[in-house]
C-alpha positions in Angstrom: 30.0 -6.3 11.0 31.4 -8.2 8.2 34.2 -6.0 5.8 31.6 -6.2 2.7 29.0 -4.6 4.9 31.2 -1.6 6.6 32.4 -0.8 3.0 28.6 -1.1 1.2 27.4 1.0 4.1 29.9 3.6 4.5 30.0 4.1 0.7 26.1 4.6 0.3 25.7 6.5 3.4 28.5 9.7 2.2 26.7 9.9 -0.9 23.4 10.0 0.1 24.9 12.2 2.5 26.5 14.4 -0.4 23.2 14.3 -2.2 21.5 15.4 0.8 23.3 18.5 1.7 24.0 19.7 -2.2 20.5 18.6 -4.2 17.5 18.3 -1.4 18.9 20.9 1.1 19.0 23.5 -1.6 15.4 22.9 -2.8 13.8 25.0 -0.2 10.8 22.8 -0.3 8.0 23.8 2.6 8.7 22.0 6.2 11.4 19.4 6.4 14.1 18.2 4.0 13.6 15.0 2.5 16.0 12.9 4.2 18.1 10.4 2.0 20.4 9.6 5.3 17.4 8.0 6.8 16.1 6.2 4.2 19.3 4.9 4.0 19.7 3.4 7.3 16.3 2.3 7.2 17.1 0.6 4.2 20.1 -1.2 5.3 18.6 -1.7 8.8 16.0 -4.3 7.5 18.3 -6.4 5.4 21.4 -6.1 8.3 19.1 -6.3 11.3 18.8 -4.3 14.7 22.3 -4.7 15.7 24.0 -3.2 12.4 21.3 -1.2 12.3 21.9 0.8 15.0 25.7 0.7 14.3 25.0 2.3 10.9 22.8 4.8 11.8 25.0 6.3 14.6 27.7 6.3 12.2 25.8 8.2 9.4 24.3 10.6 12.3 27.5 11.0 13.4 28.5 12.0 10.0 25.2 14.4 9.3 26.0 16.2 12.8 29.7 16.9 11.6 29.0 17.9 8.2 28.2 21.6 6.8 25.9 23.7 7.2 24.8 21.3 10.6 24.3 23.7 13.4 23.0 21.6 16.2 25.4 19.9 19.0 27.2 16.8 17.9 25.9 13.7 18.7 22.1 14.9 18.8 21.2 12.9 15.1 23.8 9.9 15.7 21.4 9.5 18.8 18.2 9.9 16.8 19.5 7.2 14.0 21.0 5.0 16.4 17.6 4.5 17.9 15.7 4.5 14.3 18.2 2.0 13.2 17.8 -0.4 15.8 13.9 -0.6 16.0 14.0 -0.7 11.6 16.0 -3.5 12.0 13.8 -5.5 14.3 11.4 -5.0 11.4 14.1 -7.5 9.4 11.5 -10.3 7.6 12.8 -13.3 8.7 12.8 -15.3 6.0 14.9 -12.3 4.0 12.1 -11.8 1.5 9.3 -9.3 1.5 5.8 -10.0 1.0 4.6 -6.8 -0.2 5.3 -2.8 -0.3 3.1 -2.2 2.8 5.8 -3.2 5.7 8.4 -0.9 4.4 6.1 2.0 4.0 5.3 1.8 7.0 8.4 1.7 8.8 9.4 4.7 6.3 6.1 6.8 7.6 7.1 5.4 11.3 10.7 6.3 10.8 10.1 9.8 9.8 7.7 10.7 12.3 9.8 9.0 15.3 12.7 10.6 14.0 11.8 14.5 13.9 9.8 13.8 17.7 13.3 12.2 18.7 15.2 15.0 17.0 12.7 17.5 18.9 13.0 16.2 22.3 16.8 15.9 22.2 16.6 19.2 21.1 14.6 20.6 23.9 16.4 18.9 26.5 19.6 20.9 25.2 17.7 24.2 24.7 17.1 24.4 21.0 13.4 25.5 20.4 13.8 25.5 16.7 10.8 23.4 15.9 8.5 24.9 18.0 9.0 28.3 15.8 8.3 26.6 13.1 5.6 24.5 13.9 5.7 20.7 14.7 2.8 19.9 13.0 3.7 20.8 9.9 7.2 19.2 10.1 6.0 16.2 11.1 3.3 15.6 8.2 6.3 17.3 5.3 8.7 15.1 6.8 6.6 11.5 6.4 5.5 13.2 2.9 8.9 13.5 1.4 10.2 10.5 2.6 7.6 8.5 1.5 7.3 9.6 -1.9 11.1 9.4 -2.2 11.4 5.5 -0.7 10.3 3.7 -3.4 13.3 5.1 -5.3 15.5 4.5 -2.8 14.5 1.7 -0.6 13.8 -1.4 -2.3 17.1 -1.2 -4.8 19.7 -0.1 -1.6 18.1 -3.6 -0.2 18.4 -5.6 -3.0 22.3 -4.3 -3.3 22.7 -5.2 0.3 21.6 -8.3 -0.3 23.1 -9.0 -3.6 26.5 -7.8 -1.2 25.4 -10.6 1.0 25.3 -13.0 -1.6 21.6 -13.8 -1.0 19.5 -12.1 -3.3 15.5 -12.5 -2.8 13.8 -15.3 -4.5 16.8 -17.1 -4.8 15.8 -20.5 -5.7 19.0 -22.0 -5.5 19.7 -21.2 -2.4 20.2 -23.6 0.4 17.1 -22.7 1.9 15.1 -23.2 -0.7 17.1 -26.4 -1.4 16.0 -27.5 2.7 12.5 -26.5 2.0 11.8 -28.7 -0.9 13.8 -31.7 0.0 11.4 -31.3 3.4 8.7 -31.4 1.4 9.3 -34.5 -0.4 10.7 -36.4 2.7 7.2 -35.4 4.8 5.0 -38.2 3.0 3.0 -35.5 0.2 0.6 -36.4 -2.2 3.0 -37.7 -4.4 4.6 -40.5 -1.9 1.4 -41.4 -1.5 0.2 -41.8 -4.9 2.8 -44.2 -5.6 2.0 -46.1 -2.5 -1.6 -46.7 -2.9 -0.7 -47.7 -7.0 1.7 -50.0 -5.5 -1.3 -51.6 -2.9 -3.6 -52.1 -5.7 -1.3 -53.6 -7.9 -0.3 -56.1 -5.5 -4.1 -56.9 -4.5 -4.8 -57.6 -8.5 -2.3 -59.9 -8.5 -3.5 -61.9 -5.6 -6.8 -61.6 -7.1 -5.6 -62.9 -10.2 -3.2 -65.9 -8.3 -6.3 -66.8 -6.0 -8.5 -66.8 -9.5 -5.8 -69.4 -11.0 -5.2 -71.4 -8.0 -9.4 -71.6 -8.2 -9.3 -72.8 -12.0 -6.7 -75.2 -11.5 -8.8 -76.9 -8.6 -12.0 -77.3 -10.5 -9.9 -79.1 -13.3 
């Protein structure tokens, strides 16, 4: 990973960490916790693709398992992100620019419910039967609620500044892609080309319409 990446990710991930534990922790909403953490790797998974990704998400898990009041082994969420990361960022549009809201949503409703059956089953393996006490069910449907009514404040801009970071904001028209697209366009033989070659025919065949209708005249004088 590029120096401009590391920095831009480290930087968003502690504060959406920070926000995390001291605002939406405190809130004591019903079910799960929003989590900012994950929308943030999700977020910079689809711009940075599967391999940083899954770097950043094992970092900021990493980070979440160490921080306060975490009470679960270390390790358990750098796992969980690690995995989310790296299947967000095979959702990467490959032409960097997004069609519509519905392909983020849904990796944000897929990311949430993959992440607290991940964070369950690591769980279990290790012993901890937190979630079946408080019913999985319900975290499951809390947790893809929150998220997804907090993505849309958090998702699209952290991509655009990842992008902006990479110098390669969406619907750039400058760019050199769009630059390689239209200069295809024009060299493939459009309308326009063609246009100018059929004026060019019929030109030419009025003039030897018009030189045959001389060379006739000047005969029959």
């Amino acid at each position: 990973m590029r120096f401009n990446r590391m920095l831009l990710s480290a930087t968003l991930v502690v504060v959406a960490l920070v926000i995390q534990v001291s605002v939406l922790a405190r809130l004591h909403l019903p079910g799960a916790v929003p989590d900012l953490v994950l929308l943030t790797v999700l977020a910079l998974a689809m711009v940075y693709g599967h391999v940083g990704g899954a770097l950043i998400g094992f970092a900021a898990g990493l980070l979440a398992d160490l921080a306060p009041p975490a009470d679960h082994a270390a390790g358990r969420y750098a796992l969980v992100l690690c995995v989310i990361g790296y299947l967000a960022g095979l959702a990467k549009p490959e032409n960097g620019q997004l069609k519509s809201a519905t392909g983020p949503m849904a990796v944000v409703v897929a990311a949430a419910v993959g992440s607290t059956l991940l964070y369950a089953g690591v769980g279990a393996l290790v012993g901890d039967t937190a979630a079946r006490h408080v019913g999985l069910g319900s975290l499951l449907f809390t947790a893809a609620l929150y998220d997804l009514l907090l993505a849309p404040f958090v998702v699209p801009g952290l991509m655009a500044l990842a992008r902006r970071s990479e110098g390669n904001p969406l619907g750039d028209s400058n760019s050199p892609k769009a630059a390689d697209v239209s200069s295809g366009w024009l060299a493939s033989g459009t309308g326009l080309r063609i246009g100018s070659q059929r004026g060019h025919r019929v030109k030419a065949a009025r003039a030897r319409v018009a030189r045959a209708g001389r060379i006739k005249g000047v005969k029959r004088l």
